[in-house]
C-alpha positions as CSV (number, residue, x, y, z in Angstrom):
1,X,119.4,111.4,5.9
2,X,122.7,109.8,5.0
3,X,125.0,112.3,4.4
4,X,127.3,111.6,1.0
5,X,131.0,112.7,0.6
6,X,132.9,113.7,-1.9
7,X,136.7,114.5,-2.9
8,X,138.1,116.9,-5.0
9,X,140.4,114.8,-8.4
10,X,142.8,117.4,-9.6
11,X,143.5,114.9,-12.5
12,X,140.1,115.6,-14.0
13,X,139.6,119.2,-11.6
14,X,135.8,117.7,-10.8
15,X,134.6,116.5,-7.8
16,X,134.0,112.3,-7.0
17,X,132.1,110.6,-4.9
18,X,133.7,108.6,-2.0
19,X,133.0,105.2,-2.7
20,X,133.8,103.2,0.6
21,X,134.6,99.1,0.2
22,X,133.6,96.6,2.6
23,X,137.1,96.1,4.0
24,X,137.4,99.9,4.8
25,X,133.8,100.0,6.5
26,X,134.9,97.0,8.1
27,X,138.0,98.6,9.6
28,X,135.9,101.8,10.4
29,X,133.6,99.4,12.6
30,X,136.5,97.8,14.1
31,X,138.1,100.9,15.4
32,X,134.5,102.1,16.7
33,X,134.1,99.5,18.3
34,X,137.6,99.1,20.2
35,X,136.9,103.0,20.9
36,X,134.0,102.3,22.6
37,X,135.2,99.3,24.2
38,X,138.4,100.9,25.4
39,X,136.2,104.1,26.8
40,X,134.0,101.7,28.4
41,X,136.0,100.0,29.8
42,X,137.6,103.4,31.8
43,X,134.2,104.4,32.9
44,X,133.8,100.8,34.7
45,X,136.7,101.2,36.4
46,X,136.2,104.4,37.3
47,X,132.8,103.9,38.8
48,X,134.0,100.6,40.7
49,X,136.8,102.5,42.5
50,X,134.8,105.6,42.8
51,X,131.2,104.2,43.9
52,X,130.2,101.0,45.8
53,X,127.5,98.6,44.0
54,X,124.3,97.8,45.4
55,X,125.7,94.3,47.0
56,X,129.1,96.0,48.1
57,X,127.0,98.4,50.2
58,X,125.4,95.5,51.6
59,X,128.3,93.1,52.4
60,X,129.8,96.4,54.1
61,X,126.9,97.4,56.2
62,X,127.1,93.6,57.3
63,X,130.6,94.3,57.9
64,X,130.4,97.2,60.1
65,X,127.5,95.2,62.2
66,X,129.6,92.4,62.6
67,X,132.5,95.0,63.9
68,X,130.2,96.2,66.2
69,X,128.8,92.8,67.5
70,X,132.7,91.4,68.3
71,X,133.5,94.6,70.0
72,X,130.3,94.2,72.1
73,X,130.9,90.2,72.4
74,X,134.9,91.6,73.8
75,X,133.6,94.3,76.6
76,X,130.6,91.3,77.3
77,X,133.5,88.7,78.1
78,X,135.7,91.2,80.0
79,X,132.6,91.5,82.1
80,X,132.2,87.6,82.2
81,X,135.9,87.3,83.4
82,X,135.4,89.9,86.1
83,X,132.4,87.7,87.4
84,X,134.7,84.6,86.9
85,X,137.1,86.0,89.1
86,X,135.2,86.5,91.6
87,X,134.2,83.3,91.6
88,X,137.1,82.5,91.7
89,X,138.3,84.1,95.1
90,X,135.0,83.1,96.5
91,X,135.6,79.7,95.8
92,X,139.3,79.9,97.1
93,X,139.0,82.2,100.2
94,X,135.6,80.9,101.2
95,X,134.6,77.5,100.2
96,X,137.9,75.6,100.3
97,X,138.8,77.4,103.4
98,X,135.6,75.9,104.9
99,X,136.7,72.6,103.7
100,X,140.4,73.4,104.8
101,X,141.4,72.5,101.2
102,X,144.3,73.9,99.5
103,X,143.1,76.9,96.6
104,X,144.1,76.0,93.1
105,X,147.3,77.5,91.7
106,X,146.9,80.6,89.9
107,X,149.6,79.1,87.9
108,X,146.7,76.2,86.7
109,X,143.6,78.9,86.7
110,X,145.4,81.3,84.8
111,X,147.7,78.7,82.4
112,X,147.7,79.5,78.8
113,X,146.0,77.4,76.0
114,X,148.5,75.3,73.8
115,X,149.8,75.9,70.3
116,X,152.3,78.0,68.7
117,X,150.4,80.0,66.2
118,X,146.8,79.0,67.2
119,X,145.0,82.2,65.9
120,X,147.0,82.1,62.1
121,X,144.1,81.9,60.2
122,X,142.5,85.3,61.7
123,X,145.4,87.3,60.8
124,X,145.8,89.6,58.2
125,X,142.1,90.7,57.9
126,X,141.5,94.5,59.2
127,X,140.1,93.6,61.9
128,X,142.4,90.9,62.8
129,X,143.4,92.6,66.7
130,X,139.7,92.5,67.2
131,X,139.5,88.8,66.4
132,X,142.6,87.2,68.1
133,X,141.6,89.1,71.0
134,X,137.8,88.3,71.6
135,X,139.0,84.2,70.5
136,X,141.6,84.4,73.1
137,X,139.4,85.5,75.8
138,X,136.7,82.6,75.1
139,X,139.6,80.2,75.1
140,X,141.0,81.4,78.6
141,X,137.0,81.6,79.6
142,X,136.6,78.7,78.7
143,X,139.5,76.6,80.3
144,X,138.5,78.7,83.6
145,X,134.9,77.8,83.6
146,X,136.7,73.9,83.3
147,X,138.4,74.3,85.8
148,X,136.0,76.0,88.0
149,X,134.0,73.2,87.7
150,X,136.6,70.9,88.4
151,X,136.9,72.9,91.8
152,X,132.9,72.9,92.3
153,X,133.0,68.9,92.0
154,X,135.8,68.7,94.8
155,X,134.0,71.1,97.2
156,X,130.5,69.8,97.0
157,X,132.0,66.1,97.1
158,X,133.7,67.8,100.4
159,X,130.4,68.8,101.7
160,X,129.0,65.4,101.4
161,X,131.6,64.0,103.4
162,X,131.3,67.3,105.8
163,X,129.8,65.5,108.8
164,X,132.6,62.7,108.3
165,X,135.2,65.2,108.5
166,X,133.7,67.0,111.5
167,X,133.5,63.6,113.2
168,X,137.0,62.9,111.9
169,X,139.2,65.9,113.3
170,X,140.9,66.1,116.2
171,X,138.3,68.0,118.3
172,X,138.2,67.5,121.8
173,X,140.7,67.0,124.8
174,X,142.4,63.2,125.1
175,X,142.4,63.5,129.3
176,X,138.8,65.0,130.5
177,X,138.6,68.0,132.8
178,X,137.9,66.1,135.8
179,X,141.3,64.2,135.8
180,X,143.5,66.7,134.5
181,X,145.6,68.1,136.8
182,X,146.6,71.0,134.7
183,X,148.2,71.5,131.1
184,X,152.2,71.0,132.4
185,X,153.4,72.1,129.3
186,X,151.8,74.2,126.3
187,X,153.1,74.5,122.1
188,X,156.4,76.3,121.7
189,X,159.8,76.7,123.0
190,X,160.2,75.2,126.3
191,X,163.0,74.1,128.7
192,X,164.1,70.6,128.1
193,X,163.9,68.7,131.6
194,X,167.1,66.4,130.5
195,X,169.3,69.1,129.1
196,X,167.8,72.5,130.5
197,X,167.8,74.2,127.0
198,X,165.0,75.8,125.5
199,X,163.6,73.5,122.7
200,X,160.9,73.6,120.6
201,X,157.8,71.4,122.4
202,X,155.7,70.4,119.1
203,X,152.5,69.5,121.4
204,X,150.6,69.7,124.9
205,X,151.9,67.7,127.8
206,X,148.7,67.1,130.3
207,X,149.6,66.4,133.7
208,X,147.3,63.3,134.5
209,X,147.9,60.3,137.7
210,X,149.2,57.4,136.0
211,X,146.4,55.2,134.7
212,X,144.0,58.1,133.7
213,X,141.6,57.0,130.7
214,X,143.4,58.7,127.5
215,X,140.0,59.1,124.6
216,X,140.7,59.2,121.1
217,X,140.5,62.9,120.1
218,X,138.7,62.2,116.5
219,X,137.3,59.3,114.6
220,X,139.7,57.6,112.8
221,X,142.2,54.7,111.9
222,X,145.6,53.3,114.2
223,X,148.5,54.0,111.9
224,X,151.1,53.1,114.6
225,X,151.2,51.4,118.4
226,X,154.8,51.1,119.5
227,X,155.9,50.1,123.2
228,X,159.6,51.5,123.7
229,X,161.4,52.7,127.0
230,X,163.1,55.7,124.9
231,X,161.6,58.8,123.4
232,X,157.8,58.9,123.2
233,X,157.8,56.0,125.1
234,X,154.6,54.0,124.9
235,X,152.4,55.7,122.2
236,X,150.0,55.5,119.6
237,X,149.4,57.3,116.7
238,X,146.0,57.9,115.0
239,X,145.3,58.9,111.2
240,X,141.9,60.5,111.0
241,X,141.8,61.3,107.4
242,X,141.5,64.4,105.4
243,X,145.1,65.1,105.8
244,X,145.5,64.6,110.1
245,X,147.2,62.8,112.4
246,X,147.2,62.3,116.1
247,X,149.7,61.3,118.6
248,X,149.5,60.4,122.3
249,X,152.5,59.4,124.0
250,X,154.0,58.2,127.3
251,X,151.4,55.9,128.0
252,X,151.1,53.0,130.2
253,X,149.5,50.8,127.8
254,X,147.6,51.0,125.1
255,X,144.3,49.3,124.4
256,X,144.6,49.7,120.5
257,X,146.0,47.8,117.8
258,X,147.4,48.5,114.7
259,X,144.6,49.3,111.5
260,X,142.1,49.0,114.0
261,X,139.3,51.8,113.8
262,X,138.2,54.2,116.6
263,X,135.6,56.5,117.6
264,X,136.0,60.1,119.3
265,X,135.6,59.1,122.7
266,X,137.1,55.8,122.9
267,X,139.7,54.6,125.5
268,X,142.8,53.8,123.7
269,X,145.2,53.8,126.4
270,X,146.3,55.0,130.1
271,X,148.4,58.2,130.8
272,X,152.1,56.9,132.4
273,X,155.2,58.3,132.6
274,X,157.5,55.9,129.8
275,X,160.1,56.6,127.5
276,X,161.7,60.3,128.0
277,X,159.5,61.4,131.1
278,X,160.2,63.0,134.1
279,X,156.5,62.7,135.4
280,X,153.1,60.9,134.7
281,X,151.4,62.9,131.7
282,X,150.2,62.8,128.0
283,X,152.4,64.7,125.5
284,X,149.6,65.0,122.7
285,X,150.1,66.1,119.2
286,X,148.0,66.8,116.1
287,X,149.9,66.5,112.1
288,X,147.9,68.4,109.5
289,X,149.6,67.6,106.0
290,X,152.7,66.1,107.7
291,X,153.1,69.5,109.9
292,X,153.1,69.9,113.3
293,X,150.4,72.1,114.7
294,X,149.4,73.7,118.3
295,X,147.2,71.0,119.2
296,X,145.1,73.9,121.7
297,X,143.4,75.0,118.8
298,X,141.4,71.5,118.4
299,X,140.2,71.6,121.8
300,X,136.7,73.5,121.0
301,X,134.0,70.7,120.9
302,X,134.8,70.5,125.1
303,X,135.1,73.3,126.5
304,X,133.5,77.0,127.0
305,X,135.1,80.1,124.7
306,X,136.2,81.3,128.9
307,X,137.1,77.6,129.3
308,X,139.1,77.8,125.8
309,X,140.9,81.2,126.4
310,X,142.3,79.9,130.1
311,X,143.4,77.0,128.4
312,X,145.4,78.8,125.7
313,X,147.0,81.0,128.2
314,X,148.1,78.5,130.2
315,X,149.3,76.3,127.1
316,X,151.4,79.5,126.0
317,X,153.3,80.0,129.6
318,X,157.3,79.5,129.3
319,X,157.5,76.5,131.7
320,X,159.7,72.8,131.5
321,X,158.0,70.4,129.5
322,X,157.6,66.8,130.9
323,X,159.3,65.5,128.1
């Protein structure tokens, strides 16, 4: 039941009804309603900052799983990059070493990936360490894995041509057994016989009669036949490929001609005594990579491991050279 009200008129000392108009009611309801709306409008706030909403507590649970799959995905590629690196030094200290290929540069395995600022758009999110450092680890993966195959396409391309190479080094001795005299003068410092001052003696000098059969040590192509009276005298230079060289000087003659292609085993000339010689012999040398290299260690396809140490002691004596 409506409740009426009433004032008190001291003019006539009786009491009145209140008689409301429509622009005070109207003005009552106005100031209800902005109340309300005002008070309302508190309690939203309020319950926003103080309690999560059905969908907020979703999108954070979703949130925190995605936290927990990165950090997952991060220890998951620390683990890949500990398996990458040692793929790494297997494929380095095993399979190019096989090859006798060069490693990669760490300095190309391990170079960085380009741009400036390349993970701006993942900062400033609270989470944004976690981010940059799980994309930066898939980046440097990634290149890795590149490059790694990269080095798996040069070592099996390397094993194809395996029997080529084998053919192709340097591997036996350029005077057989049966006419060698002995090894006059091994790898290292030796006396000069012109000047009779230790020098250093960049090959093996075989002591041979003059006209002894001289074989071509590897297969391979002629890179050089030169005929002088001075220095290495008649000789004849081989390139074998996959970075080596041969050189067999002091000859006679030579049966060989420039570009022209040879077998392991073939004659290519006759031991003699020309150019800077003090007796007949073969001085013999093998180039790896444009270095000189202790041709003794090449000599394995002919002779027995007692055969191969006898012949590396008697290639290391301190003796005169023949050249």
């Amino acid at each position: 039941m409506k409740k009426t009200k009433y004032f008190y008129d001291k003019k006539t000392l009786s009491f009145k009804k209140i008689e409301k108009n429509w622009k005070t009611k109207f003005k009552n309801i106005l100031v209800f309603l902005s109340t309300s709306s005002f008070f309302g409008l508190i309690m939203v706030i309020v319950a926003l900052n103080l309690f999560d909403s059905p969908k907020e507590k979703m999108l954070i649970r979703e949130l925190d799983k995605l936290v927990l799959e990165f950090e997952l995905m991060d220890k998951d590629l620390t683990q890949l990059s500990a398996v990458l690196e040692n793929i790494k030094d297997r494929d380095d200290n095993i399979y190019r070493v096989i090859f006798e290929a060069d490693p990669i540069p760490n300095s190309i395995r391990k170079a960085g990936i380009g741009g400036t600022n390349r993970y701006k758009d993942l900062e400033g999110f609270d989470n944004s360490n976690l981010l940059i450092s799980t994309s930066k680890k898939i980046d440097q993966i990634s290149k890795q894995l590149y490059i790694q195959s990269k080095s798996f396409d040069e070592v099996i391309e390397m094993a194809l041509k395996k029997s080529e190479m084998m053919a192709s080094i340097p591997a036996i001795q350029p005077v057989k057994n049966k006419e060698l005299k002995r090894i006059a003068s091994g790898y290292g410092r030796r006396i000069d016989p012109y000047y009779k001052k230790l020098k250093f003696h960049y090959g093996v000098d075989f002591s041979a009669p003059k006209g002894t059969p001289i074989y071509a040590t590897g297969n391979g192509k002629v890179a050089k036949v030169q005929k002088s009276r001075r220095g290495f005298g008649n000789h004849v230079i081989i390139n074998h490929g996959f970075g080596y060289e041969s050189l067999y000087a002091h000859m006679t003659k030579y049966t060989v001609r420039k570009g022209q292609k040879v077998k392991r085993g073939d004659i290519i000339g006759y031991v003699g005594s020309s150019g800077k010689s003090t007796a007949p012999h073969l001085h013999y040398e093998v180039h790896k990579d444009g270095k000189k290299i202790n041709p003794a260690y090449y000599f394995h396809n002919d002779l027995s491991p007692s055969e191969f140490d006898r012949m590396l002691e008697l290639s290391s004596q301190e003796n005169q050279s023949f050249d």
